[in-house]
C-alpha positions as CSV (number, residue, x, y, z in Angstrom):
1,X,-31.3,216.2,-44.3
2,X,-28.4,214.6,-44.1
3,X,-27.6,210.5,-44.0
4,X,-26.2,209.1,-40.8
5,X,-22.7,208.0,-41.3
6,X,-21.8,204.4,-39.6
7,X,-20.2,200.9,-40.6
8,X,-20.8,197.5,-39.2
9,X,-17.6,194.6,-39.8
10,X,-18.1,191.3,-38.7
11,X,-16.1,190.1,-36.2
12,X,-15.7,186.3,-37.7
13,X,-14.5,188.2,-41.0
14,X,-12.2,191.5,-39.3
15,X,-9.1,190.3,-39.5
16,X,-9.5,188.9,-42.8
17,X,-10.8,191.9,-44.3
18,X,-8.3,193.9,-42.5
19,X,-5.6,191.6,-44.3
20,X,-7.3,192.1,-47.4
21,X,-6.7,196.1,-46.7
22,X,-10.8,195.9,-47.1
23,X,-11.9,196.9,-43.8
24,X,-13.3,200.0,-44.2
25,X,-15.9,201.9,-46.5
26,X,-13.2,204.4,-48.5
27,X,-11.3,201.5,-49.3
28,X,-14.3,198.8,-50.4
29,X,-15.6,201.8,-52.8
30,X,-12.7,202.2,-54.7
31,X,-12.1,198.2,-55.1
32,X,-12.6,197.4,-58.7
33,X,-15.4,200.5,-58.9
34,X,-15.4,199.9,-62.6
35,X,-15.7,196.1,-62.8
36,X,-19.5,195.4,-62.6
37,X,-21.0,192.1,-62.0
38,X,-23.9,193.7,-62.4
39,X,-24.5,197.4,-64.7
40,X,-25.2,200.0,-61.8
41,X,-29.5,200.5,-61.8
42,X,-30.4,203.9,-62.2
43,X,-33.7,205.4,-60.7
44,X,-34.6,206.6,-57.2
45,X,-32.1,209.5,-58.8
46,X,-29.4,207.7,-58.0
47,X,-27.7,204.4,-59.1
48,X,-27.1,200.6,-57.1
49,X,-24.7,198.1,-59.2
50,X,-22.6,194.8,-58.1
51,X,-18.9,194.2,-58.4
52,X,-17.4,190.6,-57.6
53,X,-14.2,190.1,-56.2
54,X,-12.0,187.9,-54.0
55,X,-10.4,187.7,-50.3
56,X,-7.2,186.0,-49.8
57,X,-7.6,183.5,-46.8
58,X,-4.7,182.5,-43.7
59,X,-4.4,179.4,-46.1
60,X,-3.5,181.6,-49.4
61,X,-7.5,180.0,-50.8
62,X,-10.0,182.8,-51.8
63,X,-13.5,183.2,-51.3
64,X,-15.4,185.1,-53.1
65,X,-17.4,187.8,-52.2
66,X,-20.1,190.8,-53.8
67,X,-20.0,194.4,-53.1
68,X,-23.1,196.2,-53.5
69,X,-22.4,200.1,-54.3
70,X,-25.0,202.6,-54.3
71,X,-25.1,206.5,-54.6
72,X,-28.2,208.8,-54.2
73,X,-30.4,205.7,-54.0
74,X,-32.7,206.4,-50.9
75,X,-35.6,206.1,-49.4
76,X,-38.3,207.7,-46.6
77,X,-40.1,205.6,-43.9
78,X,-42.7,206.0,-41.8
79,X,-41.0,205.6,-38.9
80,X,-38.3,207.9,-39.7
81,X,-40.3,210.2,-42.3
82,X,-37.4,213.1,-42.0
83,X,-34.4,211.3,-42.4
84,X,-33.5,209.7,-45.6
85,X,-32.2,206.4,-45.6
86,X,-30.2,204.1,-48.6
87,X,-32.4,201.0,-49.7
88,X,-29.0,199.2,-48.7
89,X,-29.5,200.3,-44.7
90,X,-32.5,198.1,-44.7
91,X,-31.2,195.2,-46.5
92,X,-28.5,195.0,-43.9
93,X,-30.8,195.5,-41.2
94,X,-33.5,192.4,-42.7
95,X,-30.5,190.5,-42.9
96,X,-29.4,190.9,-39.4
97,X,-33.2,189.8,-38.5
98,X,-32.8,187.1,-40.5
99,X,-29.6,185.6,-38.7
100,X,-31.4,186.3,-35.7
101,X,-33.9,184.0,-36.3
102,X,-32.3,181.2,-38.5
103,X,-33.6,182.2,-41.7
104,X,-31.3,181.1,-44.4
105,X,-29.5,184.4,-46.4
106,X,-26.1,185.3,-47.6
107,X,-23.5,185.7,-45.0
108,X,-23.0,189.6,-44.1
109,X,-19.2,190.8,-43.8
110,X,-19.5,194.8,-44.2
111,X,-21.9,197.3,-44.2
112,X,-21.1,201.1,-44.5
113,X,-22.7,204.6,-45.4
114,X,-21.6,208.1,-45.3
115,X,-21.9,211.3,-47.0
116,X,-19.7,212.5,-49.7
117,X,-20.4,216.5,-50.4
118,X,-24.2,215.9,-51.7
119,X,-23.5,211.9,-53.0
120,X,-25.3,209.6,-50.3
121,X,-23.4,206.4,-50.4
122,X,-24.2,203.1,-49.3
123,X,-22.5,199.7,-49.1
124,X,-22.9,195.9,-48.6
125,X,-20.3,192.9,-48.9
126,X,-22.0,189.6,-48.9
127,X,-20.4,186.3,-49.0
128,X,-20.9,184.8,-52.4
129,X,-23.5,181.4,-53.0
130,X,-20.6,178.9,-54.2
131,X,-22.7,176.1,-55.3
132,X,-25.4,177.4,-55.2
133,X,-28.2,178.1,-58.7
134,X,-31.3,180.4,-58.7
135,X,-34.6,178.2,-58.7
136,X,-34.8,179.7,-62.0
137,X,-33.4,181.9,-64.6
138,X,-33.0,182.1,-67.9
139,X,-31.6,177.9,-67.3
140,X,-34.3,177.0,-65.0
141,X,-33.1,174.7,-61.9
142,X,-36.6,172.2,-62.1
143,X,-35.7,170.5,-65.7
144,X,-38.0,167.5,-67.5
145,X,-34.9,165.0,-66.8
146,X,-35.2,165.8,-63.1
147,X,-36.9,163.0,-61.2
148,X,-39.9,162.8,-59.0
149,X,-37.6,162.0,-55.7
150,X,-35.3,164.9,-56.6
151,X,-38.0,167.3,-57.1
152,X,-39.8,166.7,-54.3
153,X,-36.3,166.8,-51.7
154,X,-36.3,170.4,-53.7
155,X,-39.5,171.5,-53.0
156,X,-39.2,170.5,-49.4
157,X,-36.2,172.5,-48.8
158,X,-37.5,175.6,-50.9
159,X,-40.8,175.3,-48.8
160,X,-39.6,174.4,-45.0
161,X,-37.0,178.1,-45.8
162,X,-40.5,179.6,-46.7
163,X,-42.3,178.4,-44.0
164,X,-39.4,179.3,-41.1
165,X,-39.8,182.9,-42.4
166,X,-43.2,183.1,-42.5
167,X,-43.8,181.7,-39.2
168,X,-41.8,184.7,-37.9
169,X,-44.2,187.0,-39.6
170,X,-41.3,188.2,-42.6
171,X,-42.6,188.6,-45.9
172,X,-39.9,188.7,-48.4
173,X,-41.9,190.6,-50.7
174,X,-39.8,189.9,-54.0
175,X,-39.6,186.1,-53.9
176,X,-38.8,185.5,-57.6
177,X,-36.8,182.4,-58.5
178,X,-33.8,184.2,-59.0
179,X,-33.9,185.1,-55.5
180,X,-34.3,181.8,-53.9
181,X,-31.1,179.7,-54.5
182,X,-30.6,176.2,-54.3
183,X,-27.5,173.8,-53.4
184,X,-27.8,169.9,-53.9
185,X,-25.8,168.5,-51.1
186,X,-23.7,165.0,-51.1
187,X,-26.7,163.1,-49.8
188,X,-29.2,164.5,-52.1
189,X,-30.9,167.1,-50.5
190,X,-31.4,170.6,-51.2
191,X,-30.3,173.7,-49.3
192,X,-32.0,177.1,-49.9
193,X,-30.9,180.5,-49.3
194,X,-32.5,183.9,-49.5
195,X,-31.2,186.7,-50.9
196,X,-31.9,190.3,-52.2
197,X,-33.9,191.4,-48.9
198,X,-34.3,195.6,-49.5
199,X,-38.2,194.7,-49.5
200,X,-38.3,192.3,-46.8
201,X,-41.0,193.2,-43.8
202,X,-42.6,192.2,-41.0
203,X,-46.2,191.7,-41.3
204,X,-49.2,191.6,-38.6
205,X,-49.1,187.9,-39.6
206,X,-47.2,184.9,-40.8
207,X,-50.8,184.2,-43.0
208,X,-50.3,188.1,-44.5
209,X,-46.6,187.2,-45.0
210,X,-47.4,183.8,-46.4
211,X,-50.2,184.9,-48.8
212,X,-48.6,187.7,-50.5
213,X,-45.2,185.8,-51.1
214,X,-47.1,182.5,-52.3
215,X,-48.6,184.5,-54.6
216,X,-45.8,186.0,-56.3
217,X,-44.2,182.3,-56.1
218,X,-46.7,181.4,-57.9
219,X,-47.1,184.3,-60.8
220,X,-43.2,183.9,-61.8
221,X,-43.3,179.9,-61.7
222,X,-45.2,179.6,-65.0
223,X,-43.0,177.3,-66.5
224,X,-43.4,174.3,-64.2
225,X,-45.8,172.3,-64.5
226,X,-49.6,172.6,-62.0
227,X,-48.2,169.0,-60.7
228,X,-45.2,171.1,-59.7
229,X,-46.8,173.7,-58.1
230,X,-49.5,171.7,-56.1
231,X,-46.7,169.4,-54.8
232,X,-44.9,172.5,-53.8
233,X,-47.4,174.2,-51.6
234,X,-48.5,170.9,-50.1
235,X,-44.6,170.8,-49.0
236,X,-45.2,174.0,-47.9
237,X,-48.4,173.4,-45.5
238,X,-47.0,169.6,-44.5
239,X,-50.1,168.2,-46.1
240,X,-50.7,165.1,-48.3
241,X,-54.0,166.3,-49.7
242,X,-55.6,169.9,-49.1
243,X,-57.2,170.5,-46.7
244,X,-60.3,173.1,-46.6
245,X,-58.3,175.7,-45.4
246,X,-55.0,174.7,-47.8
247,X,-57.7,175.2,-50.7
248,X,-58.8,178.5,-49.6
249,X,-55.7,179.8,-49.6
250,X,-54.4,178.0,-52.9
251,X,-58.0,179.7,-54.5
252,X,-56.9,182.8,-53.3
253,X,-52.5,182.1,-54.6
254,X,-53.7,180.8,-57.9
255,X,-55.5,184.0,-58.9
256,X,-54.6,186.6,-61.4
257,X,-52.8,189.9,-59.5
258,X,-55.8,192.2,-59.9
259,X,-58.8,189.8,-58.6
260,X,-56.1,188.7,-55.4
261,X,-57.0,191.4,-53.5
262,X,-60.7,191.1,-52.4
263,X,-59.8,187.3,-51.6
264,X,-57.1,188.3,-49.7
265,X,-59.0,190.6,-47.4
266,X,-62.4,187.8,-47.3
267,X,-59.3,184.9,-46.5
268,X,-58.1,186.5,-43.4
269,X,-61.8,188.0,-42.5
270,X,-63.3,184.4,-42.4
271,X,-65.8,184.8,-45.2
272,X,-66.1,182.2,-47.8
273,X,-64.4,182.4,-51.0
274,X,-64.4,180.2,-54.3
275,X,-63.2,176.6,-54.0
276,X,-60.0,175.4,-55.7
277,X,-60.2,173.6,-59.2
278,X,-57.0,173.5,-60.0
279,X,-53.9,175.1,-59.5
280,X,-52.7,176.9,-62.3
């Protein structure tokens, strides 16, 4: 079946992309097709890669920008089990939620799909993160020269981001460090940003949300320290010390992948499982 064609522009950013001669989906696909900020990904039997480029502002500055290509790279839902859709339609879509509710992400300029013979094409321009640092990457953000006070402002922004989506039910699903990013601001403090939202969902609950992103938090933060990580998630339920139902949870978070699943289903069922000793 074929992919429904359509294009969304915001209106803050029209008339600059329309001076940037970027305001439509022929003409962002041919802008620097060959200049990857990112080698395209190939599976789904197709291919997604990321180009970076620049718009010239009313003031002659430039902001940067990212324009996320992909071709053939599609998937099926539920919902709409006979009509193939590109991975990109739901990022755009989670990112609209997002705005709608205050959830810090990426700014959205253009969104676009259409058909091209039998190539299904999809595309996203996202405003770039100037200042901005992954929690962590190959240079992690949390270093040993970074003090207590510092940390803690950092975990408190990371977690109160957390907390806003979860409380509107959206699990982000993919919540490595590389897709949290951080900006230290004048005063000291941290904002954070989401982005890379293709997997984002809502859940039945903010707990269902909360638990299964905490989790993966917590697998892909194995470099900080358990001090770390305990003082994060006590940020993250506005706590000082656990309490019995923070160390249920935290029992639950601080398990290896294959034994989370049982304690997930006794958490939200009520039973009792295994007391914290220690986060790890």
């Amino acid at each position: 079946m074929r992919m429904m064609a359509m294009e969304y522009i915001s209106e803050a950013w029209r008339r600059t992309l329309r001076q940037n001669h970027a305001d439509s989906f022929a003409a962002l696909w041919r802008l620097q097709q060959n200049d990857w900020f990112e080698e395209p990904n190939y599976r789904r039997g197709g291919w997604s890669g990321v180009c970076k480029t620049v718009l010239t502002l009313d003031d002659a500055s430039q902001a940067p920008v990212f324009i996320k290509r992909q071709e053939n790279h599609v998937y099926r839902s539920w919902r709409h089990f006979f009509r193939l859709r590109p991975t990109f339609e739901r990022e755009y879509r989670n990112i609209q939620l997002f705005n709608r509710y205050d959830i810090p992400t990426a700014g959205l300029l253009f969104y676009g799909q259409h058909q091209q013979q039998d190539r299904q094409q999809a595309l996203l321009m996202l405003q770039a993160l100037e200042g901005y640092r992954p929690l962590g990457d190959a240079q992690s953000l949390i270093t040993a020269d970074m003090d207590r006070a510092t940390r803690q402002r950092l975990f408190d922004s990371v977690a109160a981001a957390m907390r806003r989506m979860h409380a509107h039910r959206f699990q982000h699903s993919c919540p490595y460090p590389k897709h949290i990013f951080i900006k230290q601001q004048s005063d000291g403090s941290f904002v954070t940003r989401f982005i890379d939202l293709e997997k984002a969902r809502r859940r039945w609950s903010g707990k269902q949300a909360a638990m299964k992103d905490l989790g993966i938090l917590h697998r892909h933060t194995s470099g900080c320290s358990r001090t770390d990580r305990l003082r994060f998630f006590l940020a993250y339920r506005q706590e000082t010390r656990l309490s019995p139902e923070s160390k249920k949870m935290l029992a639950v978070i601080a398990r290896p992948k294959k034994s989370r699943a049982s304690a997930e289903v006794s958490l939200h069922s009520g039973r009792p499982v295994n007391s914290i000793r220690e986060a790890r």
